[in-house]
N, C-alpha and C positions, 0 to 999 in steps of 0.2 A: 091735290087731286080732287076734281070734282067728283059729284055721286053716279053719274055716269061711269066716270073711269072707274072708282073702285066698285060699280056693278060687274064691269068687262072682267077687269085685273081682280078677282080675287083671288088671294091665297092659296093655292094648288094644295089640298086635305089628301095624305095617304093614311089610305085603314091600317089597325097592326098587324091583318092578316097580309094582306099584300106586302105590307114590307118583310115579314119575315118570311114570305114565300120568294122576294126576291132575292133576301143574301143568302137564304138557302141553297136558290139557282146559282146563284154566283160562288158558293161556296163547293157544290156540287162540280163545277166547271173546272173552278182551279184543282178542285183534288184528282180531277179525269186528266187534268192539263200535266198533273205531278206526274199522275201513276205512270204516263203516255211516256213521257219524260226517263223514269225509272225502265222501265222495257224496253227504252229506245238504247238508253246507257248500256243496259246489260246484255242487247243484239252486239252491238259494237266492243264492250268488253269482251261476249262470245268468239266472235269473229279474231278479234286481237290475240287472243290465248289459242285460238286453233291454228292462225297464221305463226303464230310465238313456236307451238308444239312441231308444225311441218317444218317447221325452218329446225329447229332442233334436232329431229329427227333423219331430215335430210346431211344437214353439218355431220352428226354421228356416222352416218353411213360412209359419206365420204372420207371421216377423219378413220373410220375404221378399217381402209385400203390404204397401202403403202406408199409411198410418196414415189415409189419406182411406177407403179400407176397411173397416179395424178398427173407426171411427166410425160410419160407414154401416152397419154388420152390427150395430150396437148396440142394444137394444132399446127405449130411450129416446129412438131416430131416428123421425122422422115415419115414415108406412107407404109415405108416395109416393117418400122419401129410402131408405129401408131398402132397397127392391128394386133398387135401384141395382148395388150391387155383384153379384147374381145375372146380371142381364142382360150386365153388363157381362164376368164369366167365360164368359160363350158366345158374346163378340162375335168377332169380326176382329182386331181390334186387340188384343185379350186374346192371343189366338195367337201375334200375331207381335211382343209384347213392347213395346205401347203402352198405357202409365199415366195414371193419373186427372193426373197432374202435365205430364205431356207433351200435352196438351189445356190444362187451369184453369191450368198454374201452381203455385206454392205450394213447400215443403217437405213431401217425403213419409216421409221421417223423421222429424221431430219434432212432434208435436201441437199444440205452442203456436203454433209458425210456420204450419203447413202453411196457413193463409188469410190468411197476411200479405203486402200487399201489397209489402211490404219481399225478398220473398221471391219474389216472381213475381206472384203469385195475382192471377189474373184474375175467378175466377167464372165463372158463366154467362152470355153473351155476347146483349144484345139480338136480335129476332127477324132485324131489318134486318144484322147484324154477324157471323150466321151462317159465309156464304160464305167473309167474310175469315177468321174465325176457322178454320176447316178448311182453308182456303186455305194456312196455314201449313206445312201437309207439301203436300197436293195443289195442285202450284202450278201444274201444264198444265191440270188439271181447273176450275182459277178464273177462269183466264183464256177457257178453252171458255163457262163458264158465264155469268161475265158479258156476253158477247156473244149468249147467245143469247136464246132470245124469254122463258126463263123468271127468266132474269139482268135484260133489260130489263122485265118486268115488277116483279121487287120493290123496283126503283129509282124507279120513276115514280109505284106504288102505294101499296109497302111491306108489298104481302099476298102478292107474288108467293110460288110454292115456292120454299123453300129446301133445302140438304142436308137436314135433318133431317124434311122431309117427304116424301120417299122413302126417305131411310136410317135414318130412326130416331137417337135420342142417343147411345144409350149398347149396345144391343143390333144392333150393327152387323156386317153379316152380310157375307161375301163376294160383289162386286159380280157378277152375274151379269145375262142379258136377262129372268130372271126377274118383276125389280123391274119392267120394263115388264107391266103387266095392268089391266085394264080397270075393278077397284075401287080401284087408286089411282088412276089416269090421270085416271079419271072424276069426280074429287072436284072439280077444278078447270075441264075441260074435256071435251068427249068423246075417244074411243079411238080414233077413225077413224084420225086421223095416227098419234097415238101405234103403233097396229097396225099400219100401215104398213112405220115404222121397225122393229119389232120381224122382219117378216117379212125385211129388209134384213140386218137384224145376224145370223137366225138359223142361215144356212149355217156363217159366219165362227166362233160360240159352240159350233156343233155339231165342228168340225173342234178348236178348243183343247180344248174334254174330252176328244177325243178322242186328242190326242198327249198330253195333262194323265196320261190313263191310263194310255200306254204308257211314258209317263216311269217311272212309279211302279212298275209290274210290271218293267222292265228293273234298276231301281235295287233293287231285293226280291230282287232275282234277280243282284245282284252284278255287275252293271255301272257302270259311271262315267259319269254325264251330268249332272254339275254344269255344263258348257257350255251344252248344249239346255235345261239347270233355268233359266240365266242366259237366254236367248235367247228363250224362251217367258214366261219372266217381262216382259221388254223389249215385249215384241209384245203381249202383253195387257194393260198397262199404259196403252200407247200406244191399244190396240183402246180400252178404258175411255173413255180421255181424249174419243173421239171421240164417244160417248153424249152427253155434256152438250153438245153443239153444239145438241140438237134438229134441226137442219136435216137432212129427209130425202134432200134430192137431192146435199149432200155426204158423207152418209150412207152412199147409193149406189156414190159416184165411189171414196171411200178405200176399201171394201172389199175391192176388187179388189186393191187393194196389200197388205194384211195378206192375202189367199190367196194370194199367190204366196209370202211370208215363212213364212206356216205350211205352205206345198207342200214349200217348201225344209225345211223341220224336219221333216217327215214323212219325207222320201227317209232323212235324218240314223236318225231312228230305227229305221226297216226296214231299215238297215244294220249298223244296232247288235242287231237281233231277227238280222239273217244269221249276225252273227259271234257270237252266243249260241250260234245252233244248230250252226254249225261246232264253238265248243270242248265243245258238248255229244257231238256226234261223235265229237271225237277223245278225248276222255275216254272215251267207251264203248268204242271202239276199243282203248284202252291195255288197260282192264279185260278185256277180252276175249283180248288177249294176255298179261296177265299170269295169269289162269286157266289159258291151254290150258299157259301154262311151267310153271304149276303140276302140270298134272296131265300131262306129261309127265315131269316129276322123279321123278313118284309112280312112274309105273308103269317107269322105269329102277332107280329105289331097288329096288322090289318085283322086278325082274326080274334083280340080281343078287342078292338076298337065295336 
């Protein structure tokens, strides 16, 4: 190379500051390139274990309905079959943890069994075999029912009402004096009586929502009346039972005894609203003393300062 060339072409000179400002930069790069890296992973592991948990969660839910269900909601189910299970989620019995099994029978775990008669399975129980078949939990109610005139009538006929002509199959609602009105009643007979009894039961119905409510608001509000829960459940049960007598003049006569039971539960819980308001009291009161102690500290602090 002439002396020309090696004037042009010299040796490119990096200082040691520059260079170790560059793998700094470079070092500085890849570790932002890591971390970016690391957050990027752990959006996507996020996202993965949230998708993992929904799916979890969802399988649970479904695995925790009965395979009388799962079949029913299928869309190769008749349409009269299909709505079944809909009705069935907004009934009574849905609420308080009674299955398609615990009525028909069956296995509701495994699909091959679940209408094996091996297994339980009843089916659906002729018009006349109603009673008895519901009869199976409501056993004070069966007993009411058969003796009375609407009992005696689908014995003698066979057309009489049965449960499912005021309560419905499967969309079964909580019993109330509701069910008494004048477009059922009147499907079979007139309302006259029927209206009768209803005016009978409706002091007695107005007074259980009544303490039904203040159960609710005491228990919201952190009190304890799983007693009165038990005792009010006891006494409406019993009030129920006395519906299916139809008979309005013993109707009349029991009434009086469930108002004095619900008088007695009322006192209970206007005692329990007392001693609400008392520890609300004395809770204010503390609060009250522990501010003024507050602001007496202050102004001693501030007053040897």
């Amino acid at each position: 190379m002439s002396k020309d060339q090696s004037e042009i072409w010299t040796k490119p000179t990096v200082s040691a500051s520059t260079y170790g400002n560059t793998v700094a930069s470079v070092q500085n790069i890849r570790a932002a390139m890591q971390k970016n890296c690391k957050m990027t992973s752990m959006r996507y592991l996020l996202a993965f274990c949230l998708m993992l948990l929904w799916a979890t969660v969802a399988a649970a839910q479904t695995g925790n309905e009965p395979v009388c269900i799962q079949c029913h909601d299928a869309d190769m189910m008749k349409p009269a079959f299909r709505k079944i299970p809909a009705e069935w989620r907004q009934s009574w019995h849905h609420q308080n943890g009674v299955s398609c099994h615990d009525c028909h029978g069956g296995d509701p775990t495994d699909a091959a069994m679940a209408m094996s008669p091996q297994r339980g399975f009843v089916g659906t129980p002729k018009y006349q075999g109603v009673p008895e078949f519901c009869g199976k939990c409501h056993v004070g109610i069966l007993k009411n029912y058969i003796e009375s005139g609407h009992g005696k009538a689908l014995k003698a006929s066979g057309s009489g009402p049965n449960c499912v002509t005021c309560h419905g199959a499967h969309d079964i609602r909580k019993a109330n004096i509701d069910i008494i009105n004048e477009q059922r009643c009147s499907q079979c007979h007139t309302y006259e009586r029927a209206g009768i009894m209803k005016q009978a039961l409706f002091a007695t119905e107005r007074k259980i929502r009544d303490i039904e409510n203040a159960l609710k608001k005491l228990s919201s509000q952190g009190m304890y009346t799983a007693e009165e829960d038990k005792t009010l459940f006891r006494t409406e049960a019993e009030f129920r039972t006395l519906f299916h007598t139809v008979d309005v003049s013993l109707v009349k006569e029991k009434t009086d005894g469930f108002d004095k039971q619900l008088d007695g539960l009322r006192k209970k819980t206007d005692s329990l609203f007392a001693e609400l308001e008392s520890r609300k009291s004395f809770t204010g009161l503390l609060t009250l003393l522990f501010a003024g102690a507050g602001v007496v500290v202050y102004l001693l602090a501030k007053t040897y300062r």
